[in-house]
C-alpha positions, 0 to 999 in steps of 0.5 A: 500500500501507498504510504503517502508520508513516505511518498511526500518524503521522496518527492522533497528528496526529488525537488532537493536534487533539482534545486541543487543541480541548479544551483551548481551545474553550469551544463544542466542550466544551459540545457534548462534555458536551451529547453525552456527557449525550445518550449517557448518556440513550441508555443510560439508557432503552435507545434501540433501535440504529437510533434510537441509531445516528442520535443518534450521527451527529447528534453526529458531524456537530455536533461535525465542523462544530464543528472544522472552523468553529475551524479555518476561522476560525483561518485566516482570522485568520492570512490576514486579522488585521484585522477587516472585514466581510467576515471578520465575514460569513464567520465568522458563516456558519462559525458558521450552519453549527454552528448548523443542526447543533445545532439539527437535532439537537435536533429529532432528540433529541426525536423520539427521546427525546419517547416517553421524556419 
């Protein structure tokens, strides 16, 4: 059963997390702008759902991808603090993973927006 304490408890957690990649990541606030800016535009030339719908989630999953890369490489510090190659190899992939995000979505923004243009 649902202990909605607990659930209030998780959701504060959740908002904290948020709050704090805002406050001390560069990348996850450039990619909030850049989203906000592509919701706006969305708005702006009255995207149909569906189309709408497909930018949303292509703005989930890069900045999904973006937390979850802040998260794993802060682990990594605190397991491994001295830099090796290996870290820097880990790490570097962390950071493809965002990059093919984002850049998977640009193409889909432009699919989407180029008849606008």
């Amino acid at each position: 059963m649902l202990n909605l304490n607990e659930f209030l408890k998780s959701l504060k957690c959740a908002f904290r997390g948020l709050i704090h990649a805002l406050k001390s990541e560069q990348s996850f606030r450039l990619q909030l702008i850049i989203a906000l800016m592509v919701i706006a535009l969305a708005i702006y030339f009255r995207v149909p759902a569906i189309k709408a719908l497909i930018l949303g989630m292509a703005i989930i999953i890069v900045l999904s991808f973006e937390l979850v890369n802040t998260m794993a490489e802060r682990i990594i510090d605190l397991v491994e603090p001295a830099w090796q190659d290996k870290i820097r190899d880990i790490k570097d992939v962390l950071a493809a993973a965002v990059l093919l995000a984002a850049l998977g979505s640009v193409i889909i923004g432009l699919i989407i927006f180029w008849p606008y243009l």
